[in-house]
N, CA, C and O atoms as a GROMACS GRO file, in nm:
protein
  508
    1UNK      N    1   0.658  -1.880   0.756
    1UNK     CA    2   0.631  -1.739   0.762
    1UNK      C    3   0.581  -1.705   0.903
    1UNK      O    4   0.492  -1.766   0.962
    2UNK      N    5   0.666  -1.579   0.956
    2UNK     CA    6   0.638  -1.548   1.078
    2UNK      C    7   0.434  -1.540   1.083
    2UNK      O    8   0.352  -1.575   0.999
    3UNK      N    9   0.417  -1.483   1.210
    3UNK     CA   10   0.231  -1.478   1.225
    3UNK      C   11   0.216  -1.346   1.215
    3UNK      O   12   0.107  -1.317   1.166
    4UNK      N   13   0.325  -1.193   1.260
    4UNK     CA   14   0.334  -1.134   1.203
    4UNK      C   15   0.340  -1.109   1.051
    4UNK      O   16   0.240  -1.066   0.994
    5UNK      N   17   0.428  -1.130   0.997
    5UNK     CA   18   0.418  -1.129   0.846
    5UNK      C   19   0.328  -1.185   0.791
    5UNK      O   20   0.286  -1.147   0.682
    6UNK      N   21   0.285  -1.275   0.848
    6UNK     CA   22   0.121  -1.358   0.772
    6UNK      C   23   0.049  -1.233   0.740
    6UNK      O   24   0.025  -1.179   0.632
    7UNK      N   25   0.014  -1.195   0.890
    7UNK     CA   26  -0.108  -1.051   0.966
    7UNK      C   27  -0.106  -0.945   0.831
    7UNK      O   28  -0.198  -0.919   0.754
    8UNK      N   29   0.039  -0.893   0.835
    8UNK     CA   30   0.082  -0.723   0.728
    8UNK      C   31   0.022  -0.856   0.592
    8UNK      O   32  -0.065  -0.798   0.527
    9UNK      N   33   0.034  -0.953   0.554
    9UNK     CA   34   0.024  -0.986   0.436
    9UNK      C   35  -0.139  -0.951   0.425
    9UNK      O   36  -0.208  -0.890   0.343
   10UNK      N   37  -0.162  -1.010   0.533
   10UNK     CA   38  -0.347  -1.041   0.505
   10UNK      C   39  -0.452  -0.903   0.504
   10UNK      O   40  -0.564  -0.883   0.455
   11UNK      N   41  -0.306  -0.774   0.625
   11UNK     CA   42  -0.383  -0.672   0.596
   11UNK      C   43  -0.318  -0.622   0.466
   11UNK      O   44  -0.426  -0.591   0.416
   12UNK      N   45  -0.230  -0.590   0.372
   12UNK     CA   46  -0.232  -0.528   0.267
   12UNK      C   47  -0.332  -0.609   0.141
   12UNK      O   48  -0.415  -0.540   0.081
   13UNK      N   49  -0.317  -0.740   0.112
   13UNK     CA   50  -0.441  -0.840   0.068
   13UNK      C   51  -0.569  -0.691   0.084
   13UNK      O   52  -0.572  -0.599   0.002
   14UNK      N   53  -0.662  -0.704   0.208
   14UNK     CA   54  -0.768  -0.654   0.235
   14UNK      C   55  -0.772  -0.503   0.147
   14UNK      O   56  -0.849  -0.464   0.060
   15UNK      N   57  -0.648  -0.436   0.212
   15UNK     CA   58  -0.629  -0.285   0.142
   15UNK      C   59  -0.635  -0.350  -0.021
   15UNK      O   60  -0.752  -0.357  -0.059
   16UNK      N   61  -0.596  -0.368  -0.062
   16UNK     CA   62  -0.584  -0.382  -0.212
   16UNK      C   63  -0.702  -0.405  -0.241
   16UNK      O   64  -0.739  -0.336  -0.335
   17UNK      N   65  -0.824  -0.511  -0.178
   17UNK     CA   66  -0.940  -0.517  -0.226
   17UNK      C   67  -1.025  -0.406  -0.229
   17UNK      O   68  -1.103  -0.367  -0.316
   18UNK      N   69  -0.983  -0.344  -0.075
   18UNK     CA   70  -1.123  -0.260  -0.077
   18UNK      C   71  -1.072  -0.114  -0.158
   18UNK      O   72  -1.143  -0.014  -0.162
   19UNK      N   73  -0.938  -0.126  -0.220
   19UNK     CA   74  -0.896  -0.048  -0.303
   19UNK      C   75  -0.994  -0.065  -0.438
   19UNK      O   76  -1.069   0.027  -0.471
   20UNK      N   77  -0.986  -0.181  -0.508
   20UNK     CA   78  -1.092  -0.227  -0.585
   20UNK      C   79  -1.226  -0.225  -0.569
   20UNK      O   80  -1.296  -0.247  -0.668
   21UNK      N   81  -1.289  -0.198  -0.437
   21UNK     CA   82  -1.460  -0.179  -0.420
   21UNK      C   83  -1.419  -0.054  -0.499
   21UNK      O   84  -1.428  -0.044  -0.622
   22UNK      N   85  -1.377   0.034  -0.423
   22UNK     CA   86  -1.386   0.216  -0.459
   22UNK      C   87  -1.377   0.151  -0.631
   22UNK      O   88  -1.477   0.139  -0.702
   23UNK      N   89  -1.305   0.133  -0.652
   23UNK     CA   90  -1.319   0.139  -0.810
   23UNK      C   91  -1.491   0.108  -0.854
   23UNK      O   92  -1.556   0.197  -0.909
   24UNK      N   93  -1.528   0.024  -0.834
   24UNK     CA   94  -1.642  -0.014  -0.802
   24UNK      C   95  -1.754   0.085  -0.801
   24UNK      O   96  -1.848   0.108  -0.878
   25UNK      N   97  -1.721   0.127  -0.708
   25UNK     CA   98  -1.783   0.256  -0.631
   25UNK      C   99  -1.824   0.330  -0.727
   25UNK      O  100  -1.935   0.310  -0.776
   26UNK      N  101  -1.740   0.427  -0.770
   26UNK     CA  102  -1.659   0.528  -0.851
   26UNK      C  103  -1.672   0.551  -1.020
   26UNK      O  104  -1.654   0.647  -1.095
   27UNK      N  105  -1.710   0.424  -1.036
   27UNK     CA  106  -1.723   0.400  -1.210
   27UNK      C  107  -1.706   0.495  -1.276
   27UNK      O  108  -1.609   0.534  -1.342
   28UNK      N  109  -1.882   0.565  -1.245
   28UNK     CA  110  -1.963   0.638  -1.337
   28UNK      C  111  -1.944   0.778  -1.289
   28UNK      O  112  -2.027   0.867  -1.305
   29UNK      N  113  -1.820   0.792  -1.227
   29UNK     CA  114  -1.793   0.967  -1.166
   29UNK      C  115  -1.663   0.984  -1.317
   29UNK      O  116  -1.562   0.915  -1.310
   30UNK      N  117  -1.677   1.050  -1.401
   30UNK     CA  118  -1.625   1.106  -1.492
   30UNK      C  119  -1.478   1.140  -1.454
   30UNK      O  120  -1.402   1.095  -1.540
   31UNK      N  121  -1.404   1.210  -1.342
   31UNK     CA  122  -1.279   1.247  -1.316
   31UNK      C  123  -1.208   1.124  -1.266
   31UNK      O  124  -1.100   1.076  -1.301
   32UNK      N  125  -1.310   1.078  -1.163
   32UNK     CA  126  -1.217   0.969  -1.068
   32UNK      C  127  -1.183   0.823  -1.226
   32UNK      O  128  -1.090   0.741  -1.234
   33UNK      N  129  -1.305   0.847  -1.329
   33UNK     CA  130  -1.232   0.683  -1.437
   33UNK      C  131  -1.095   0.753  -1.466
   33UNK      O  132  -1.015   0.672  -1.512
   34UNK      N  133  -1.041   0.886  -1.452
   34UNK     CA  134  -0.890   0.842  -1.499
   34UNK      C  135  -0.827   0.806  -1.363
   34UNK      O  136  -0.736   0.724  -1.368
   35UNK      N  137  -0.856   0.847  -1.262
   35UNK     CA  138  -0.782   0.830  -1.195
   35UNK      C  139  -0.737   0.636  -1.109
   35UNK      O  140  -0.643   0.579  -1.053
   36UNK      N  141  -0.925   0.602  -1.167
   36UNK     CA  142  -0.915   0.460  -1.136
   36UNK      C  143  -0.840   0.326  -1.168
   36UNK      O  144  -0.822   0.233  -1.090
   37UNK      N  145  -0.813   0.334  -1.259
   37UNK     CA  146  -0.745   0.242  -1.289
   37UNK      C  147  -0.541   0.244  -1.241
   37UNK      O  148  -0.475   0.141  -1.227
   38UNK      N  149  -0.491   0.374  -1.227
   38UNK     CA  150  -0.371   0.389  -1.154
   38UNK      C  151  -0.356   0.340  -1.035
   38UNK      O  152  -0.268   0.280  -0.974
   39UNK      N  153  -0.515   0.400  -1.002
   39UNK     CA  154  -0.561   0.320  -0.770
   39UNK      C  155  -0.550   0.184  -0.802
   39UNK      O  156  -0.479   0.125  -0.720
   40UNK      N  157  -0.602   0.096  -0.908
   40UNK     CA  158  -0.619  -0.016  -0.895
   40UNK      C  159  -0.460  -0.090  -0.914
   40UNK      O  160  -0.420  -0.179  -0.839
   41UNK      N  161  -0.383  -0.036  -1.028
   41UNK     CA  162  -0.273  -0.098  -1.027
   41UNK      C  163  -0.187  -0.063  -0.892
   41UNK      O  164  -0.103  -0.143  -0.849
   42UNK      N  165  -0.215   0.064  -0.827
   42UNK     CA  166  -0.057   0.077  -0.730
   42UNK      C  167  -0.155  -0.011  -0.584
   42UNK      O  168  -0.096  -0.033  -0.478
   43UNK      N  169  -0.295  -0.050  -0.601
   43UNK     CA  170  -0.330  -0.055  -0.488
   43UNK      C  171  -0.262  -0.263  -0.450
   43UNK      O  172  -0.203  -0.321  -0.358
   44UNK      N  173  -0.320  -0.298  -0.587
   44UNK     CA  174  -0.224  -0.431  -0.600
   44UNK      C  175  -0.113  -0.430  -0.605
   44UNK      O  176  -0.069  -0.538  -0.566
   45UNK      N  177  -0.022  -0.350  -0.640
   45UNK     CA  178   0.111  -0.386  -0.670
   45UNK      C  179   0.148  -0.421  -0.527
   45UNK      O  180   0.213  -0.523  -0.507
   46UNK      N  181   0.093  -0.306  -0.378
   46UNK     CA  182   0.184  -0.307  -0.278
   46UNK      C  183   0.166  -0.486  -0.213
   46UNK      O  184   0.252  -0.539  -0.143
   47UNK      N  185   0.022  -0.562  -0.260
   47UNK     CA  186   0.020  -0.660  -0.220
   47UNK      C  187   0.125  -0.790  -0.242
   47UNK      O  188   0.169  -0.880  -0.170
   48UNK      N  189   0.141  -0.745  -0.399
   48UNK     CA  190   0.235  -0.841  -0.464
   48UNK      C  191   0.364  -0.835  -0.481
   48UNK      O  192   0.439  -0.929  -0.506
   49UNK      N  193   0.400  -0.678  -0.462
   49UNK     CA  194   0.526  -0.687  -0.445
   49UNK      C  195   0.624  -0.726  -0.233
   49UNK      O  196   0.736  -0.752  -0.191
   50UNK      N  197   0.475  -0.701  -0.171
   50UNK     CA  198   0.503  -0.751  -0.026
   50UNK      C  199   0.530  -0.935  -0.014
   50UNK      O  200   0.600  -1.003   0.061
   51UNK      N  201   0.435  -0.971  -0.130
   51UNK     CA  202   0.440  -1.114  -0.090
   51UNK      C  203   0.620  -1.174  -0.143
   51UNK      O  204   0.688  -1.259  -0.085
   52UNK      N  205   0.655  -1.100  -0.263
   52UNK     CA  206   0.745  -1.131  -0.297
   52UNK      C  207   0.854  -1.121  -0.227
   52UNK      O  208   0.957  -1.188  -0.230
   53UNK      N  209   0.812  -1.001  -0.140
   53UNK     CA  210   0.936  -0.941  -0.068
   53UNK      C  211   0.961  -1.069   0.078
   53UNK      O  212   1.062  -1.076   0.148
   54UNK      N  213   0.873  -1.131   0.087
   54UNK     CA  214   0.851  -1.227   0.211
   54UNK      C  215   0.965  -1.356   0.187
   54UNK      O  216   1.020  -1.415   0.281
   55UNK      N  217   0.983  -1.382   0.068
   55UNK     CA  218   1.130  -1.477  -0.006
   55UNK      C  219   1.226  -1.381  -0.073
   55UNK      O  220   1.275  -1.415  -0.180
   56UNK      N  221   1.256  -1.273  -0.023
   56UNK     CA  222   1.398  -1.192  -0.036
   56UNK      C  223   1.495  -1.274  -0.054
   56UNK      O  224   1.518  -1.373   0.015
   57UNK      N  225   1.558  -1.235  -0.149
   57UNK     CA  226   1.702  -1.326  -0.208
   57UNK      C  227   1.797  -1.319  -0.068
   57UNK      O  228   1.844  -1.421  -0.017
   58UNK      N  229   1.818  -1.179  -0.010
   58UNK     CA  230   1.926  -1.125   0.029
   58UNK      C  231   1.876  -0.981   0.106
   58UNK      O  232   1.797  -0.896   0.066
   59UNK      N  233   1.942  -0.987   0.217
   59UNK     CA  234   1.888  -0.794   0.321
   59UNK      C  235   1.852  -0.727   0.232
   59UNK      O  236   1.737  -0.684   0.223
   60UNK      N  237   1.959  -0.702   0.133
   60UNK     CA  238   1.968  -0.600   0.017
   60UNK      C  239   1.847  -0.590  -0.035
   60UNK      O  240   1.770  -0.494  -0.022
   61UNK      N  241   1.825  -0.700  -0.102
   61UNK     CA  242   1.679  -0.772  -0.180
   61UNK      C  243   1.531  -0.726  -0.089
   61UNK      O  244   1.446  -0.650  -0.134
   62UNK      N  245   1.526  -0.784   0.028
   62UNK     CA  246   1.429  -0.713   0.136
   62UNK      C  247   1.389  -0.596   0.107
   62UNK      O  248   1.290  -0.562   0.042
   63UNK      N  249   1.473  -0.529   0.159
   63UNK     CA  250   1.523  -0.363   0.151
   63UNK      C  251   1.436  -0.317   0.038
   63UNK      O  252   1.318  -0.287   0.052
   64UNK      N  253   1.513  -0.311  -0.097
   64UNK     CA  254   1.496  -0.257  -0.196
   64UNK      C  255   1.292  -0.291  -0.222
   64UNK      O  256   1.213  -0.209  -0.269
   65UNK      N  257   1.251  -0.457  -0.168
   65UNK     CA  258   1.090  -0.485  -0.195
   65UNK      C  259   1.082  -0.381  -0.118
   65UNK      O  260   1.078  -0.267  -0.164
   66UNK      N  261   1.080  -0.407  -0.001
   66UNK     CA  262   0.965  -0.318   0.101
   66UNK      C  263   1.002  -0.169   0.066
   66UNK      O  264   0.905  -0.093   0.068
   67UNK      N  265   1.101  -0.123   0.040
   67UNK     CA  266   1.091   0.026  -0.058
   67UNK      C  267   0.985   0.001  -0.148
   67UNK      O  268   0.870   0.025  -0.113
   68UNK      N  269   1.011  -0.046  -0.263
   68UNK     CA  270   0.886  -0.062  -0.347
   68UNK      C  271   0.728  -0.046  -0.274
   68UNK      O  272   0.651   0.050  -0.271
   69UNK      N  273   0.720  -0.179  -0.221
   69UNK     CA  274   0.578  -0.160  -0.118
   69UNK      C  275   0.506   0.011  -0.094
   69UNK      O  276   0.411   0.081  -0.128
   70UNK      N  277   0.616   0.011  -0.020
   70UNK     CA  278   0.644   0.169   0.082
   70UNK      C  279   0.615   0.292  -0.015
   70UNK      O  280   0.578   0.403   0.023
   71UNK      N  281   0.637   0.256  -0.140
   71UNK     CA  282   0.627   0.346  -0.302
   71UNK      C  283   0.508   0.350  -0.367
   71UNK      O  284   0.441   0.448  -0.399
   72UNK      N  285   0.484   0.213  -0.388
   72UNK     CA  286   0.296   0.187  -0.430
   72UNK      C  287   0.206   0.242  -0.331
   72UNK      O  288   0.113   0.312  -0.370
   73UNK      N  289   0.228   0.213  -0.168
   73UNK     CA  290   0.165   0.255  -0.087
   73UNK      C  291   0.136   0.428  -0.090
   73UNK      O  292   0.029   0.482  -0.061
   74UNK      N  293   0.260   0.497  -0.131
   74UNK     CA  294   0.239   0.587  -0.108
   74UNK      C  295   0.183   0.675  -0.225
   74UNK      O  296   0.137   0.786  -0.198
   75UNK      N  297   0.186   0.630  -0.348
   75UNK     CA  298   0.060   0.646  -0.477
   75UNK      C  299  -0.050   0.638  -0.450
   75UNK      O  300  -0.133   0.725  -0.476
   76UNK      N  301  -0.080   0.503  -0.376
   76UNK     CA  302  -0.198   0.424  -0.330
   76UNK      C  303  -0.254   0.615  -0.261
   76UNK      O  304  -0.328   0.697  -0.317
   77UNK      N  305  -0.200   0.623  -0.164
   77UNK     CA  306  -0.249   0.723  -0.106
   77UNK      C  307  -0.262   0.864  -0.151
   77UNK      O  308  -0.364   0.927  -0.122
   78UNK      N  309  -0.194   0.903  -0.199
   78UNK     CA  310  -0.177   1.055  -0.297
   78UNK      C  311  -0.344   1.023  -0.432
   78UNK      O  312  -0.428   1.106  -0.467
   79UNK      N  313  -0.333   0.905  -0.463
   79UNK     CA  314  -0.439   0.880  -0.560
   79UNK      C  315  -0.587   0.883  -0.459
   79UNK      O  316  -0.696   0.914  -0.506
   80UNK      N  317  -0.568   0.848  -0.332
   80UNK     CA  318  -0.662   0.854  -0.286
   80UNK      C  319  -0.679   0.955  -0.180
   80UNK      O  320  -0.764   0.934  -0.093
   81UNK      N  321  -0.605   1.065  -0.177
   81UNK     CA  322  -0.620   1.195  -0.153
   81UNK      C  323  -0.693   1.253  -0.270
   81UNK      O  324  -0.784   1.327  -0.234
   82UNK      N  325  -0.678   1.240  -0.408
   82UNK     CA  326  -0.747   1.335  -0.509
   82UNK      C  327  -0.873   1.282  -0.488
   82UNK      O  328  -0.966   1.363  -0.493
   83UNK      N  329  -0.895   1.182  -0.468
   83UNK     CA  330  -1.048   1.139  -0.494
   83UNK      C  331  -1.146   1.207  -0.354
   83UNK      O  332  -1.250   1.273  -0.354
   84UNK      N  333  -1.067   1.162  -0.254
   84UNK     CA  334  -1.116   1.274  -0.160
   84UNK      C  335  -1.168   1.428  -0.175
   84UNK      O  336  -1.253   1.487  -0.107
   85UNK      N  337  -1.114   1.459  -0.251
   85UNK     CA  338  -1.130   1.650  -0.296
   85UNK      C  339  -1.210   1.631  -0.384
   85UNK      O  340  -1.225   1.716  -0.472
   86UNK      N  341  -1.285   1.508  -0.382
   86UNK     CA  342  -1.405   1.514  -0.532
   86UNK      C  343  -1.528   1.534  -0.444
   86UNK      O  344  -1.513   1.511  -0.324
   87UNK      N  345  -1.650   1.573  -0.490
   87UNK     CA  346  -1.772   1.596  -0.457
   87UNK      C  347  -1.803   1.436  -0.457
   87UNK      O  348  -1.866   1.411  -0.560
   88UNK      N  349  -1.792   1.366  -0.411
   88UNK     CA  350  -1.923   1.230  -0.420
   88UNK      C  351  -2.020   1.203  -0.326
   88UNK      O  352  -2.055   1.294  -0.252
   89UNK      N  353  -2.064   1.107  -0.317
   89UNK     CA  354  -2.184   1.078  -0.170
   89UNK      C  355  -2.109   0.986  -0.112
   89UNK      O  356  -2.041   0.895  -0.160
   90UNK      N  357  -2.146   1.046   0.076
   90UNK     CA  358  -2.123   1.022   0.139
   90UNK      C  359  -2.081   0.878   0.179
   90UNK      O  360  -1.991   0.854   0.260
   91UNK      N  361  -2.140   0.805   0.128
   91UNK     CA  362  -2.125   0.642   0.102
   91UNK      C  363  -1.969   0.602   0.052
   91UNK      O  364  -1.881   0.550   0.120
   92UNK      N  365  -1.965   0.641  -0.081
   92UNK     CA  366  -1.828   0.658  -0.126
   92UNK      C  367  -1.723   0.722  -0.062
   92UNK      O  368  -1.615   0.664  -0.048
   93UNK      N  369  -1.737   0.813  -0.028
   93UNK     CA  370  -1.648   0.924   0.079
   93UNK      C  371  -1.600   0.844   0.196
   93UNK      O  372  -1.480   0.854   0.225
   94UNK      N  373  -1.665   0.776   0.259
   94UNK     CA  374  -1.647   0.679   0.373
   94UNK      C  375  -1.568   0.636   0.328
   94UNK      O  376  -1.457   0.683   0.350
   95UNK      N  377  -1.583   0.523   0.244
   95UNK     CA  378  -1.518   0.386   0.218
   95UNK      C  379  -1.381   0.467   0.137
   95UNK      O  380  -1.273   0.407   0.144
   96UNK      N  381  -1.383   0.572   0.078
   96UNK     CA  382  -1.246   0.605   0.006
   96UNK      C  383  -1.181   0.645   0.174
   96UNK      O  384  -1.077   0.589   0.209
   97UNK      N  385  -1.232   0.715   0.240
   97UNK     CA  386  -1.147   0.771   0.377
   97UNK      C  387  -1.075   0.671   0.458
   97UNK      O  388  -0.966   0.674   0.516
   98UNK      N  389  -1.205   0.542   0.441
   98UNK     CA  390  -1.135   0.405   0.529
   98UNK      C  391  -1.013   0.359   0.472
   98UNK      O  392  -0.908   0.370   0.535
   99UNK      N  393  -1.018   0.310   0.363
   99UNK     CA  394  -0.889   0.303   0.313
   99UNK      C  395  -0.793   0.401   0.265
   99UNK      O  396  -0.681   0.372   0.224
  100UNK      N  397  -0.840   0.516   0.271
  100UNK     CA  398  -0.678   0.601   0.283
  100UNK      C  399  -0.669   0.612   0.449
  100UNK      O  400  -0.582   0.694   0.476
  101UNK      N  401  -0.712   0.571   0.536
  101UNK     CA  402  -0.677   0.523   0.664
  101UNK      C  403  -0.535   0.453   0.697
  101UNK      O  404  -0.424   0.476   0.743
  102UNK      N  405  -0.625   0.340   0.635
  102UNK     CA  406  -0.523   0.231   0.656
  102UNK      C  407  -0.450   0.213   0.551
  102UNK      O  408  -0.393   0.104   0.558
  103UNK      N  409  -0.426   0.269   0.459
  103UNK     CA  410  -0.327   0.287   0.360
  103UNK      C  411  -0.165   0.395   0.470
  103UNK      O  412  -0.044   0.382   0.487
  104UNK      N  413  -0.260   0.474   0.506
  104UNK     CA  414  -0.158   0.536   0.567
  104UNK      C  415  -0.100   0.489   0.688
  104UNK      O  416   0.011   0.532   0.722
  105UNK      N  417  -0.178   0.382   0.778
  105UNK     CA  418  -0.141   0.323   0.858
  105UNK      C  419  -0.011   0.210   0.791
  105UNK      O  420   0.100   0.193   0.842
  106UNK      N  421  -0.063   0.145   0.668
  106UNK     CA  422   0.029   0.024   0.628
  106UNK      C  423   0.160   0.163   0.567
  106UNK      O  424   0.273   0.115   0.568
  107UNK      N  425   0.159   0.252   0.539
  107UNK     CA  426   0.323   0.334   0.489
  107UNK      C  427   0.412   0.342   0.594
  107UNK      O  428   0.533   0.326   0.585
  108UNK      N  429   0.305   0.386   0.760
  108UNK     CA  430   0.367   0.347   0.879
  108UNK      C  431   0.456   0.229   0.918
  108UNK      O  432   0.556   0.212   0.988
  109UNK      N  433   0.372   0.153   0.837
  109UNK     CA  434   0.417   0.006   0.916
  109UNK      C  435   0.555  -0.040   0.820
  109UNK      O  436   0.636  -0.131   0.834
  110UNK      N  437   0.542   0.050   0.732
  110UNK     CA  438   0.701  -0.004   0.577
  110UNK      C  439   0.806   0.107   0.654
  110UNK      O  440   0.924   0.087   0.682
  111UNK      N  441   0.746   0.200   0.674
  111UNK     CA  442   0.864   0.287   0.706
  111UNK      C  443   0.949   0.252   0.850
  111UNK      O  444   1.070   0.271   0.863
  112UNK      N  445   0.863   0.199   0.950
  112UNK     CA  446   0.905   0.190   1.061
  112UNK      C  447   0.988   0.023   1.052
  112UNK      O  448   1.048  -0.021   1.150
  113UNK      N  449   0.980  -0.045   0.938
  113UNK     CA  450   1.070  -0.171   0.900
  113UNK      C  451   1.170  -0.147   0.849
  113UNK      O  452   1.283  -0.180   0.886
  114UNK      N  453   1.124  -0.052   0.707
  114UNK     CA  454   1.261  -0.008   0.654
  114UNK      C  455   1.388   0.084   0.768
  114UNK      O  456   1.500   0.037   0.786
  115UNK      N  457   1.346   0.202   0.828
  115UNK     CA  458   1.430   0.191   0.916
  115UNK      C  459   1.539   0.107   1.004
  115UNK      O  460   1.660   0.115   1.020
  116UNK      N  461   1.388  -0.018   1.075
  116UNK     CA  462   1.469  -0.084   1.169
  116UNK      C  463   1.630  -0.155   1.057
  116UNK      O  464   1.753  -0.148   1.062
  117UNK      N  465   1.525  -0.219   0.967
  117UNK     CA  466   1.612  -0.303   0.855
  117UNK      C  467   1.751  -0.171   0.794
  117UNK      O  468   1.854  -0.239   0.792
  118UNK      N  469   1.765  -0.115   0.777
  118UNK     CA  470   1.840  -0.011   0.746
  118UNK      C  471   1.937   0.025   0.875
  118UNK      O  472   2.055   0.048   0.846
  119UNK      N  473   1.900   0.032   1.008
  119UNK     CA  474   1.950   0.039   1.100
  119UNK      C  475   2.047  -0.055   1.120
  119UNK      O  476   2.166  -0.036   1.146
  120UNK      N  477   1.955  -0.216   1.100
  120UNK     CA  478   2.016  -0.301   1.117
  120UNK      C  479   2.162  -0.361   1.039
  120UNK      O  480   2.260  -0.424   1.078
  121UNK      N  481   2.110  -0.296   0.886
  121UNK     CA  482   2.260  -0.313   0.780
  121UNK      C  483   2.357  -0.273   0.866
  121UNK      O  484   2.432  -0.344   0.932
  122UNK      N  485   2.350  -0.119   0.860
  122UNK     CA  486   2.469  -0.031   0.906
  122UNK      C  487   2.524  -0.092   1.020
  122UNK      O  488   2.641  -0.060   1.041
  123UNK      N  489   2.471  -0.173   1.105
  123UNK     CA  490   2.501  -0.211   1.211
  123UNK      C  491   2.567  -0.374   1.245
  123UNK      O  492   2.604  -0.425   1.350
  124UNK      N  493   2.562  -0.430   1.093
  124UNK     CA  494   2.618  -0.535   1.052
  124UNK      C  495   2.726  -0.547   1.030
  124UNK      O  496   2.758  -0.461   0.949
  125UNK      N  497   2.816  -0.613   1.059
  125UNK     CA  498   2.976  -0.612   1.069
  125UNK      C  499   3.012  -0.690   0.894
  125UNK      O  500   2.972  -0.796   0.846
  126UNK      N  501   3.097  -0.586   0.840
  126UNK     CA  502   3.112  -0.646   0.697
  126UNK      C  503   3.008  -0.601   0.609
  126UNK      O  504   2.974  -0.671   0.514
  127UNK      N  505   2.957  -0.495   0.632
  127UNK     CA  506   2.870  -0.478   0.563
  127UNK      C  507   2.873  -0.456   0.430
  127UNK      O  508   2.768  -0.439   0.368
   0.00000   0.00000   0.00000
């Protein structure tokens, strides 16, 4: 495995955890328990469906993971936009902002692959 791909692994890993502090966080706030447990599944999925995507059968196969990724990620974030528009303390507010940070930084980093990778099909002879 490239040292790149290690890096995106180890930072989506991190996002997914500190996806799980906020849960943490958040418990005992009445609106955010429905919303918690959806953060927790899409915040793991993007980890596990990236690792999978790292032994792609096939381009195709690639492709279609890091879409996925790129999909959880972007739940990941819409879920953690609502929680934002909640009244909590400041403490919480942080740590939800940090990771819709870098949540939005890692959709950057799927979209600007999927492209290249998409670029690259079309640009494959026999495709």
């Amino acid at each position: 495995m490239s040292n790149y791909k290690k890096l995106l692994l180890e930072r989506i890993i991190q996002n997914a955890k500190n996806v799980n502090r906020i849960s943490d966080l958040t418990k005992n706030h009445a609106v955010v328990k429905h919303l918690i447990p959806q953060l927790v599944r899409s915040g793991s999925a993007s980890c596990l469906i990236y690792s999978e995507a790292l032994s792609a059968e096939s381009f195709k196969d690639l492709i279609h993971k890091l879409s996925l990724v790129e999909k959880e990620l972007r739940e990941t974030k819409t879920n953690l936009e609502l929680i934002l528009s909640l009244s909590l303390t400041p403490t919480v507010m942080n740590n939800v902002l940090n990771v819709f940070k870098e949540t939005d930084e890692l959709i950057a980093i799927m979209n600007t692959s999927l492209y290249t990778l998409r670029k690259q099909k079309r640009n494959k002879p026999g495709k």
